[in-house]
C-alpha positions in Angstrom: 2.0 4.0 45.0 1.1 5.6 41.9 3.3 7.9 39.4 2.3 11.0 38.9 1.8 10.9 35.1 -0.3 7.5 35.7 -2.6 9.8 38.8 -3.0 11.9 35.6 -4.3 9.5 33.1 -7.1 8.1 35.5 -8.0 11.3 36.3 -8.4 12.1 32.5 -10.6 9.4 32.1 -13.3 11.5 34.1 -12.0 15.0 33.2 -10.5 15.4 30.0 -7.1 17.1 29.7 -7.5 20.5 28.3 -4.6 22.5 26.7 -4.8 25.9 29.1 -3.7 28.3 25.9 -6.8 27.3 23.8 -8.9 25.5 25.9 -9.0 22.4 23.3 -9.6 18.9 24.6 -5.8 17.3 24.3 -5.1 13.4 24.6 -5.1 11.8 28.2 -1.1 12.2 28.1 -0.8 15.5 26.8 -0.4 19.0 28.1 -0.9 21.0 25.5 -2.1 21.5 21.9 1.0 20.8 19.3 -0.4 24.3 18.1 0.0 26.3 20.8 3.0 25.1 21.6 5.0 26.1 17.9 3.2 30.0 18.6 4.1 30.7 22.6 6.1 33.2 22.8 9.5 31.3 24.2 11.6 33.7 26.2 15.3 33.2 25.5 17.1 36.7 26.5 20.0 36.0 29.4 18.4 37.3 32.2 20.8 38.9 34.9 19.0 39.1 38.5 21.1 40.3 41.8 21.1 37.8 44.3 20.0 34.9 41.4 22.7 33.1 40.2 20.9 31.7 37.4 17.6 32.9 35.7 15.0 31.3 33.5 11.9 32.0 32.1 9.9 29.5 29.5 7.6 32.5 27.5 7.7 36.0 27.7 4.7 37.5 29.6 2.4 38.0 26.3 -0.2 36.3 24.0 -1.4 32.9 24.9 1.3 32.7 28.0 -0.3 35.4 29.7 -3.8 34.6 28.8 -3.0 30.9 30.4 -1.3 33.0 33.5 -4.2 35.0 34.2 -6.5 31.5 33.8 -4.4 30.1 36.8 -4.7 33.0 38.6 -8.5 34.4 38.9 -10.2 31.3 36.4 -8.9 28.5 38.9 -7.6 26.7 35.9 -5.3 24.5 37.9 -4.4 22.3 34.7 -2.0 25.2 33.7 -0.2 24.7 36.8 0.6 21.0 35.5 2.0 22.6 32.1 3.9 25.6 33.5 5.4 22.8 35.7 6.2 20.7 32.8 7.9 23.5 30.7 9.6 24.6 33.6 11.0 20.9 34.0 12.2 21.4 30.5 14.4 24.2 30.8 15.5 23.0 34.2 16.5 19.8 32.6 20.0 17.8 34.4 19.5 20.9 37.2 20.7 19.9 40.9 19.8 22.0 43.6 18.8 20.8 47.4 15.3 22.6 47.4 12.9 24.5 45.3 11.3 26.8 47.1 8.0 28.8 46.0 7.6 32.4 46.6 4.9 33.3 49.0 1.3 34.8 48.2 -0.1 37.4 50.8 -2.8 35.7 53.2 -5.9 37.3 51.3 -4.6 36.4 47.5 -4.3 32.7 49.2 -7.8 33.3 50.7 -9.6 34.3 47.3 -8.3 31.9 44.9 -8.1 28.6 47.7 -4.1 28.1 46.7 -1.0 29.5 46.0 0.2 30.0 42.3 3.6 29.2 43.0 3.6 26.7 45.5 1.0 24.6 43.4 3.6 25.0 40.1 6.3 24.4 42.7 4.2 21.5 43.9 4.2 19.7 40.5 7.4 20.7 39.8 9.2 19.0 42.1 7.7 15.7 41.3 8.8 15.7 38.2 12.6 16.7 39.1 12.5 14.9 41.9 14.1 17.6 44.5 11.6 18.7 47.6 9.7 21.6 48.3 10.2 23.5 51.4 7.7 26.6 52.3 10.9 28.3 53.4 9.8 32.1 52.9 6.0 33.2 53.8 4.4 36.9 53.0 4.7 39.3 55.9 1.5 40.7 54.6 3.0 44.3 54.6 3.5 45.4 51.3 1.9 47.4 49.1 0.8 46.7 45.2 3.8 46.1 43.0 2.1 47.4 40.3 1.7 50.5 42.1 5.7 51.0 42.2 8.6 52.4 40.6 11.7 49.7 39.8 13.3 51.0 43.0 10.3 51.2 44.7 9.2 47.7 43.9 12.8 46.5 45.4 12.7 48.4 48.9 8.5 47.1 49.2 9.9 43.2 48.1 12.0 43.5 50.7 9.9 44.1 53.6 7.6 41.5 52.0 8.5 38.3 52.9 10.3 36.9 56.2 11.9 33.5 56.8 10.4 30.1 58.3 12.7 27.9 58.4 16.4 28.7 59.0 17.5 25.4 59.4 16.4 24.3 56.2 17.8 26.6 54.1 21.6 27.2 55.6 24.7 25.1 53.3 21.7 24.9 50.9 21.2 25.5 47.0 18.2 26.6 46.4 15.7 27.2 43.5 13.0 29.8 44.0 10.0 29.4 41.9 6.8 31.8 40.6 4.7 32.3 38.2 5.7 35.5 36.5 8.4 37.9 36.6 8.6 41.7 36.0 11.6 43.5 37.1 12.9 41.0 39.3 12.7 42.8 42.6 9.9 39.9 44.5 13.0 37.5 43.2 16.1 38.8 44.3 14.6 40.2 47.4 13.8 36.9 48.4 16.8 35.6 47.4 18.9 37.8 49.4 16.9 36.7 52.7 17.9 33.2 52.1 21.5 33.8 51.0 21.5 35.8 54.0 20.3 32.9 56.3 23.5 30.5 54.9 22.0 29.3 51.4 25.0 28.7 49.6 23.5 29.2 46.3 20.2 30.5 44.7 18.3 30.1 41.5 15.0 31.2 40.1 12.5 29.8 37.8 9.6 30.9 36.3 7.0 30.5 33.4 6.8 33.6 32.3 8.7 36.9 32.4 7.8 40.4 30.9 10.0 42.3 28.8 8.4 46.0 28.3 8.2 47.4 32.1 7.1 50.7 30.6 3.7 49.3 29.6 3.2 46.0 31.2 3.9 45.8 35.0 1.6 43.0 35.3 3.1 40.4 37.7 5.9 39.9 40.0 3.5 39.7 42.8 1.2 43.0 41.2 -1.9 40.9 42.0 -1.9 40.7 45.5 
């Protein structure tokens, strides 16, 4: 069976790889521009979430990341999924954990684009670190716009937005949660505290981007669906 990074060499042979910041042709191995990648806009605050035991973020929600975001998100630009992945890999780099598991995208977001963002980074994720995805959250379908909410508001709404599938795979488990972008947190640790409350034994969250001005960018953390 064929490696992933080999999959994506043939495949670049018909579709050239594309750096999703600029949108310049990159070699068959590559990712992304070396230029792009000295000016993203690399998040490195200490990020304290309840019910996260550890945090990370690879760029802050601004410039180039979250033109690249919004490309994955209503352009279909599925090659930033492989990068986000790839980033992500980096920061999670010697990281154990038992699952990863992406967090869910309401029925009608799924329905518009034809995937989820975080399953698909979660996706190409794991094959590069090598733990399993399990789908153990999905949307309740309930919930109003994030982006609509106040910080406390967005919490209570998180909560009452997801539900748990599979008990059984998540109890004596450590766990990573994974999504695209992060705002204040509340889509995270509410869906950390439904798995912590099922017998995970630890979680952790991931993402590629998280915003750091909630006063004038509440863009993310689920706003889009």
């Amino acid at each position: 069976m064929l490696d992933y990074e080999t999959k994506r060499r043939i495949t670049a042979a018909f579709y050239p790889n594309r750096c999703p910041f600029c949108g310049e042709i990159v070699g068959c191995g590559e990712y992304c521009c070396n230029g792009c990648r000295k000016i993203l806009p690399y998040y490195d605050d200490n990020e304290t979430i309840e019910n996260i035991s550890h945090f990370c973020a690879v760029c802050r929600y601004t410039g180039i990341a979250r033109d690249a975001v919004l490309s994955l998100k209503y352009g279909r630009q599925v090659c930033a999924a492989d990068v986000f992945a790839l980033m992500i890999s980096e920061k999670l780099s010697g990281a154990w954990a038992d699952f990863l598991v992406p967090i869910p995208s309401g029925f009608n977001s799924v329905w518009n684009r034809g995937f989820a963002c975080a399953e698909i980074i979660a996706r190409k994720l794991s094959q590069r670190l090598n733990i399993p995805v399990v789908r153990a959250l999905i949307s309740s379908d309930s919930k109003a716009e994030q982006k609509t909410l106040s910080r406390k508001g967005r919490y209570e709404n998180a909560k009452s937005s997801f539900m748990l599938s599979k008990r059984r795979d998540v109890f004596g488990k450590h766990i990573v949660l994974i999504d695209d972008v992060c705002t204040t947190g509340a889509t995270l640790s509410a869906a950390a505290k439904i798995l912590l409350d099922a017998g995970a034994v630890r979680v952790d969250a991931a993402v590629f981007a998280k915003t750091e001005n909630l006063g004038s960018n509440t863009e993310g953390d689920r706003s889009d669906e």
